[in-house]
Backbone bond lengths (Angstrom), bond angles and torsions (degrees), N, CA, C in turn:
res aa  C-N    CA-C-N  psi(-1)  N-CA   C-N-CA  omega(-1)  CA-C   N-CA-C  phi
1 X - - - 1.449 - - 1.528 110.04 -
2 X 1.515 104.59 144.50 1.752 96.13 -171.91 1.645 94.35 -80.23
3 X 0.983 108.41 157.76 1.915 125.33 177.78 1.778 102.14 -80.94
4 X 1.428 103.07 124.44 1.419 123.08 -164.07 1.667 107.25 -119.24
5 X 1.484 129.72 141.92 0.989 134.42 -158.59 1.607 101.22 -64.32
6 X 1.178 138.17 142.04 1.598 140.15 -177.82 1.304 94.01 -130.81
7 X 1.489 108.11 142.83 1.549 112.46 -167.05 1.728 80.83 -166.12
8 X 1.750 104.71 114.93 1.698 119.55 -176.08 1.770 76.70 -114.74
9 X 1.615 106.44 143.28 1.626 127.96 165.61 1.598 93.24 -135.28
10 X 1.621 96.44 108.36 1.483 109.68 171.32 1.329 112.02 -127.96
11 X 1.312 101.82 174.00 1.546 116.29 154.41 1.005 127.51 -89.91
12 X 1.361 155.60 147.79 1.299 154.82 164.04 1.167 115.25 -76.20
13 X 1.246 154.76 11.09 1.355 171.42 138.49 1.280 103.08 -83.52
14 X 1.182 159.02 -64.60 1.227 159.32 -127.93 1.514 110.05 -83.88
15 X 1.061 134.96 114.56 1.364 159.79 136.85 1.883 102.34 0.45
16 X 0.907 119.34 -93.90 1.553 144.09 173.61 1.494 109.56 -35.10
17 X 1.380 117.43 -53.73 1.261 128.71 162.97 1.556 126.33 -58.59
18 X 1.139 111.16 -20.56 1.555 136.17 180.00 1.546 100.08 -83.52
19 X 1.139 124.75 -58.11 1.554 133.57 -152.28 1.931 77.69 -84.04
20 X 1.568 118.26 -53.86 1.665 99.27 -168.40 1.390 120.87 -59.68
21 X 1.409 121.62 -20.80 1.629 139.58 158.09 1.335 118.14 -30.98
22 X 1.846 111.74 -70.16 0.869 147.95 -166.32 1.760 107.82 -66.90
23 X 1.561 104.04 -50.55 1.424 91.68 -175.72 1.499 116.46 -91.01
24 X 1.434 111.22 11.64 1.744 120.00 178.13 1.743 101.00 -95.01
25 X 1.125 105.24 -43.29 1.280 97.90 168.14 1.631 122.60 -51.33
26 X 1.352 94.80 -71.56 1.558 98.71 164.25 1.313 148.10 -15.42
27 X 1.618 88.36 -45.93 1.706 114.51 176.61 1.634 93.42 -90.80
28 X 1.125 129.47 -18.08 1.757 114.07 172.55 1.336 107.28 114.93
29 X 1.339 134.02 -19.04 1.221 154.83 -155.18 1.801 117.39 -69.15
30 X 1.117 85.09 112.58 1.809 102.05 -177.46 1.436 103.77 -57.31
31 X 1.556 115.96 123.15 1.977 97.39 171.22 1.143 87.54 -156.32
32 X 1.381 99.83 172.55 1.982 141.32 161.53 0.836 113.58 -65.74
33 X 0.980 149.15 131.29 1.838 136.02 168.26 1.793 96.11 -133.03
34 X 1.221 110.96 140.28 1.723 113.46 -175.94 1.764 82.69 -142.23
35 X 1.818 119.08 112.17 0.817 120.34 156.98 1.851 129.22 -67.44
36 X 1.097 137.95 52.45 1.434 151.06 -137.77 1.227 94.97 -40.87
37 X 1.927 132.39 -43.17 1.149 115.02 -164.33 1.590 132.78 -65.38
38 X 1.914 92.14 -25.40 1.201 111.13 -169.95 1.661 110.62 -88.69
39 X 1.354 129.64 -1.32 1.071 133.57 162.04 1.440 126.79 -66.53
40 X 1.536 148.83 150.31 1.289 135.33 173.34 1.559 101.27 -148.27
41 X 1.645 113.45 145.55 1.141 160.49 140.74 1.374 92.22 96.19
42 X 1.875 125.80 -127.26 1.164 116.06 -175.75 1.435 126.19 -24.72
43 X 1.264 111.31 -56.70 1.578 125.05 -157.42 1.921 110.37 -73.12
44 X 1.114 89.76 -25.73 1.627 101.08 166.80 1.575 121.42 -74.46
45 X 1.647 101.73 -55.91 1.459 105.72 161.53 1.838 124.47 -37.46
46 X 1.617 88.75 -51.00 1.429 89.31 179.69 1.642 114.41 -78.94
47 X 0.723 165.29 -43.22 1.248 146.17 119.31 1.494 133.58 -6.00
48 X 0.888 132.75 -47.68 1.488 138.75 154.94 1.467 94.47 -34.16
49 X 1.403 108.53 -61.56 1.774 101.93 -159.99 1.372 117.47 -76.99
50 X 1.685 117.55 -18.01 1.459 124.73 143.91 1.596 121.77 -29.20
51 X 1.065 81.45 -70.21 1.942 97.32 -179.45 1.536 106.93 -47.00
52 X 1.559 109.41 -63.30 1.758 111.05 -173.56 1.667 100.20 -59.16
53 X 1.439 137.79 -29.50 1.273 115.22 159.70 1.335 131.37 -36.51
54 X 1.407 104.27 -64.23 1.465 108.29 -173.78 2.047 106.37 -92.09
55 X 0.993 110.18 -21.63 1.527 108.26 174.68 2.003 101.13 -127.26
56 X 1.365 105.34 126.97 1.631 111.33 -164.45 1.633 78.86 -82.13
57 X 1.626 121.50 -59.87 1.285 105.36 -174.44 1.450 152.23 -65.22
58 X 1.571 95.31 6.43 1.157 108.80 160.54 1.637 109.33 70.50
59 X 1.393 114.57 9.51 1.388 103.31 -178.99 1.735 112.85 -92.87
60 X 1.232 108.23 -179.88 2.029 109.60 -178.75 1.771 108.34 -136.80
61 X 1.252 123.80 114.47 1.877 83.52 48.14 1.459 98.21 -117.84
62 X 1.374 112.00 136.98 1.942 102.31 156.70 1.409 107.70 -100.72
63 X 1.270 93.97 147.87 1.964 131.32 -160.22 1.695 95.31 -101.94
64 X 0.754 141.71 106.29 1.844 121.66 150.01 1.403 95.85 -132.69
65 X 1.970 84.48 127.97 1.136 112.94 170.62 1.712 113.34 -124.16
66 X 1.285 105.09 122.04 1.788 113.30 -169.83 1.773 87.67 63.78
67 X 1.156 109.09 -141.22 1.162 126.67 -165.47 1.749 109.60 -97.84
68 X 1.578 111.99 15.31 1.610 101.68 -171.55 2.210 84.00 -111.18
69 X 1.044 93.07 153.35 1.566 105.92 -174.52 1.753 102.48 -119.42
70 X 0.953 127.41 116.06 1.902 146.94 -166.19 1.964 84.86 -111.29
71 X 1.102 108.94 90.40 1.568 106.88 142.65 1.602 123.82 -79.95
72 X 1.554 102.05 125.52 1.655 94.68 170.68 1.879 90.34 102.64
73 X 1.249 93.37 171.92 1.337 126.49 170.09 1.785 106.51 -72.84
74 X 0.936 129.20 85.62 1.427 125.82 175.60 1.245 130.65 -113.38
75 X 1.313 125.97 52.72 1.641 134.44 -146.66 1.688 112.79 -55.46
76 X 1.510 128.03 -30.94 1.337 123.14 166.71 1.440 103.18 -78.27
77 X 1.205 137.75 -49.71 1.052 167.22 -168.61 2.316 87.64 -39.80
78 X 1.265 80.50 -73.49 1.834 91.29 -166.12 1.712 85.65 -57.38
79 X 1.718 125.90 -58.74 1.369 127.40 -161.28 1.483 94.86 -44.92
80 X 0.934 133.92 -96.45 1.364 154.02 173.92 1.662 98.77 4.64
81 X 1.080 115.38 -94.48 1.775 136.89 161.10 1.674 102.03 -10.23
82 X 1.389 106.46 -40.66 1.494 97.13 -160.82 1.712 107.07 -93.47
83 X 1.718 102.85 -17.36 1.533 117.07 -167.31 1.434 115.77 76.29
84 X 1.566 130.41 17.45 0.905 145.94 161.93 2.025 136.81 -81.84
């Protein structure tokens, strides 16, 4: 499979976001990671509004990989997506 841009928007507190970390690593997987909580003022804003692009609800963790967007913890979900 050709290698596709991976871009994780988490929280650093978050449970779900922790385990999607954990199992991208695992799998070997090159990514972005933007901890949202730990960001402040402009740079958060702008990011926030990243996220509501590809996720309206704004929740984390969101996953986009190429152009498919994995809200949540979705472990076949990401496997699958990744061809792994």
């Amino acid at each position: 499979m050709e290698p596709c841009d991976v871009k994780l928007y988490a929280l650093s507190t978050c449970g779900h976001c922790k385990n999607t970390k954990e199992f991208l690593n695992q799998c070997g997987i090159n990514y972005d990671c933007v901890d949202v909580d730990t960001l402040t003022g402009e740079q958060r804003q702008q990011v926030l509004e990243e996220v509501k692009k590809v996720n309206p609800n704004c929740s984390f963790p969101t996953l986009v990989i190429g152009d498919k967007v994995i809200v949540g913890f979705r472990k076949d979900e990401i496997k699958e997506t990744l061809g792994i």
